[in-house]
N, C-alpha and C positions, 0 to 999 in steps of 0.2 A: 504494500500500500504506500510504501515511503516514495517508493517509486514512479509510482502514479502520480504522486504529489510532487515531487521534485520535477514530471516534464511538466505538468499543468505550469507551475511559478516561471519555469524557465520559459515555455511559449508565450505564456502573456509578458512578461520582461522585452524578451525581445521582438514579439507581437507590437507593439508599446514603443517601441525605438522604433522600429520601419515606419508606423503610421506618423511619429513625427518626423522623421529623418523627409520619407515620400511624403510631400505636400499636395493635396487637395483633398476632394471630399470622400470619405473612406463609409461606406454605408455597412457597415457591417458592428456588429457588437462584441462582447467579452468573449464569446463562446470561438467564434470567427477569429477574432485576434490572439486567441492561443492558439486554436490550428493553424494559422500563419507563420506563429514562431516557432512551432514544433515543425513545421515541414521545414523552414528556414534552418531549423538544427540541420535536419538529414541534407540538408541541399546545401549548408555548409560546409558540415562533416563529408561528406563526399566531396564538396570539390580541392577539401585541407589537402582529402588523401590521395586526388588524383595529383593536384602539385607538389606533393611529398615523393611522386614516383612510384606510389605502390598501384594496383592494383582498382579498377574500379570495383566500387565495395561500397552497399549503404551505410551510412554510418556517421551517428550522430556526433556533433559537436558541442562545445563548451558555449557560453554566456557569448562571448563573442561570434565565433561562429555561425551560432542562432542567429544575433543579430547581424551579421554581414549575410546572412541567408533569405532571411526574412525581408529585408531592402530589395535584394536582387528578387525575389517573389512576386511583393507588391510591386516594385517598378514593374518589372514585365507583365504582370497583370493589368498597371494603370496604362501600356502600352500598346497592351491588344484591345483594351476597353474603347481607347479612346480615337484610335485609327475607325471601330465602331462607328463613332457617334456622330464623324465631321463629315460623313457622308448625305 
């Protein structure tokens, strides 16, 4: 259970950093913005380990990581949205 709890803090943490770091309107809430930063984990942890040379391999990352994951998430999320909408 600790565990559970330790990804919950860490995806809203850095769920929490993308949405200010990405500037505009983020329509989504608490539940939303820790899925963000827990995908952000795995999507940082994996790209640590591809430039470390090893191996592609899912794999979570630290407080930072998260959040340098979660940035890269939501950006290209606010990316495909918004090429969307100017049509």
């Amino acid at each position: 259970m600790e565990g559970i709890f330790s990804w919950i803090l860490l995806g809203l943490a850095a769920g929490i950093v993308a949405r200010f770091v990405v500037k505009g309107p983020h329509n989504f809430g608490c539940i939303s913005t820790i899925v963000l930063g827990i995908l952000g984990s795995v999507v940082g942890g994996t790209a640590l380990n591809l430039l470390a040379g090893n191996s592609f391999e899912l794999k979570a990352s630290g407080f930072i990581g998260a959040a340098v994951g979660a940035i890269a998430v939501l950006a290209l999320a606010k990316l495909r949205t918004s090429g969307k909408h100017s049509t």
